[in-house]
DRENDRENBA-877844 format. One record per residue (C-alpha): residue number from 1; residue in three letters; x, y, z. Coordinates in pm, 1 decimal, always signed. Layout:
! DRENDRENBA-877844
- num; residu; c1; c2; c3
- NUM; Ala; X; Y; Z
...
END
This chain:
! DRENDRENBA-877844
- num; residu; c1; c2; c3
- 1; Unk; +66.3; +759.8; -148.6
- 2; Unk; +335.0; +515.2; -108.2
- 3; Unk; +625.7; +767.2; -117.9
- 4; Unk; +397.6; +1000.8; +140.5
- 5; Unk; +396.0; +684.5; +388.6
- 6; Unk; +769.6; +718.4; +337.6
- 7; Unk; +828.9; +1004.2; +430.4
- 8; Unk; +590.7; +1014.3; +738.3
- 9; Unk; +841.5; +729.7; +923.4
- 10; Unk; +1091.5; +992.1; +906.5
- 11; Unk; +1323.4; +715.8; +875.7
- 12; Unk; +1634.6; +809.7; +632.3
- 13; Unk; +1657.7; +456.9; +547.6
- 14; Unk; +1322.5; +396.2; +427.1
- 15; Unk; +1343.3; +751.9; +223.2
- 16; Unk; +1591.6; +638.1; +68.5
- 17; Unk; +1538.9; +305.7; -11.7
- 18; Unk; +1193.5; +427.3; -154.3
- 19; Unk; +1357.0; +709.1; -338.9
- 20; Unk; +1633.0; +451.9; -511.5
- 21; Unk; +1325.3; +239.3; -603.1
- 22; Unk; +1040.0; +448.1; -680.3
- 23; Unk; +1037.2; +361.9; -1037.5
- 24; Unk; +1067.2; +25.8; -1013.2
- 25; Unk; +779.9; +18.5; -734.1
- 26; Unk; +578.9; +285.1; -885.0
- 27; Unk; +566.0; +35.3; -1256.8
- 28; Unk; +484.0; -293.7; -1083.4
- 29; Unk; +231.4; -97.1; -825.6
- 30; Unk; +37.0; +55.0; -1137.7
- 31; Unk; +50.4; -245.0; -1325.9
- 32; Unk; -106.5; -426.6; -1012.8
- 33; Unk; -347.5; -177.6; -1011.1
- 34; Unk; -465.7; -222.1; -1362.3
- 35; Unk; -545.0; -577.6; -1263.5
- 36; Unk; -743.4; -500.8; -936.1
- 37; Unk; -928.5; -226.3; -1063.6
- 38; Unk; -1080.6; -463.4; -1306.3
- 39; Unk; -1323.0; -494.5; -1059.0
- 40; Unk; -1456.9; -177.2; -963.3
- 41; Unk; -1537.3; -277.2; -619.2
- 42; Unk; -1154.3; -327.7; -539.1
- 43; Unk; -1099.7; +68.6; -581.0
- 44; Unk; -1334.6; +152.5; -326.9
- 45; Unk; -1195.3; -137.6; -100.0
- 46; Unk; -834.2; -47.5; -186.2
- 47; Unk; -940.4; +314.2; -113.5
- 48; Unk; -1089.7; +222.1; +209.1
- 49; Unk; -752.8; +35.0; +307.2
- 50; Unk; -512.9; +340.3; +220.6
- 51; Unk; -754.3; +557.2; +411.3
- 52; Unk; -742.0; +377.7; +713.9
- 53; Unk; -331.6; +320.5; +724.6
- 54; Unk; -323.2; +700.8; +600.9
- 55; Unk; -531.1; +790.3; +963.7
- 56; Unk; -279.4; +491.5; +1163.7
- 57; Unk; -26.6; +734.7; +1052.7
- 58; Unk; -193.6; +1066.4; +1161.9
- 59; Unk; -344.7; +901.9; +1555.2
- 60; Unk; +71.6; +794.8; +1534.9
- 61; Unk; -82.7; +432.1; +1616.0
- 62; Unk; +230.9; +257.9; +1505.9
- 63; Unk; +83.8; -81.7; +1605.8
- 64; Unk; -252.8; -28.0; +1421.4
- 65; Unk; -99.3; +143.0; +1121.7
- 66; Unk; +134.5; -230.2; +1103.4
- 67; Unk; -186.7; -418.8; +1170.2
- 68; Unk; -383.0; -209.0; +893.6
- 69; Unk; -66.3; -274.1; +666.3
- 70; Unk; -53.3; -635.1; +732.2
- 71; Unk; -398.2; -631.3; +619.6
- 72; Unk; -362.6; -394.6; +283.3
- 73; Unk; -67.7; -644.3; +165.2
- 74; Unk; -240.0; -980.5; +279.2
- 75; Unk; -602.0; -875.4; +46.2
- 76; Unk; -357.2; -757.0; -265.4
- 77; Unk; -160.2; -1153.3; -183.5
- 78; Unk; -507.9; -1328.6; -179.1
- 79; Unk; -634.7; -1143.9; -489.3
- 80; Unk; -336.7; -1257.1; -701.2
- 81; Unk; -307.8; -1565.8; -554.2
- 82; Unk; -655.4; -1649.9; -654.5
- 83; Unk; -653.7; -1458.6; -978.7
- 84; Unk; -341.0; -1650.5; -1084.0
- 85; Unk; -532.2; -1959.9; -982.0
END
């Protein structure tokens, strides 16, 4: 998913920076994941989030797809932030 949001910016940049990176990103995403799928409700809320980014990115809403990313990152912050609490 994360590589696929990549590559739609079409930004050679971003490609690569996610290409150079992937592995790193792709360990500390899945163990993030093991933590917030502890709680099954978080999959279908993380679900929800990716789904609505993923149709930002097809209506080419740049500002809502930011907004809807803003919002992905900010509930995976709180969740740690009060998990680590």
């Amino acid at each position: 998913f994360h590589m696929a949001i990549a590559y739609a910016t079409k930004n050679p940049l971003h490609i690569q920076v996610m290409k150079t990176f992937y592995d790193y990103l792709s360990h500390g995403i899945m163990e993030s994941l093991r933590f917030l799928y502890e709680d099954r409700d978080n999959i279908t809320l993380i679900f929800n989030q990716h789904k609505t980014l993923m149709k930002d990115i097809m209506d080419r809403d740049p500002e809502q797809a930011y907004k809807s990313m803003q919002h992905h990152i900010e509930y995976v912050k709180m969740f740690y932030k009060k998990r680590n609490k």
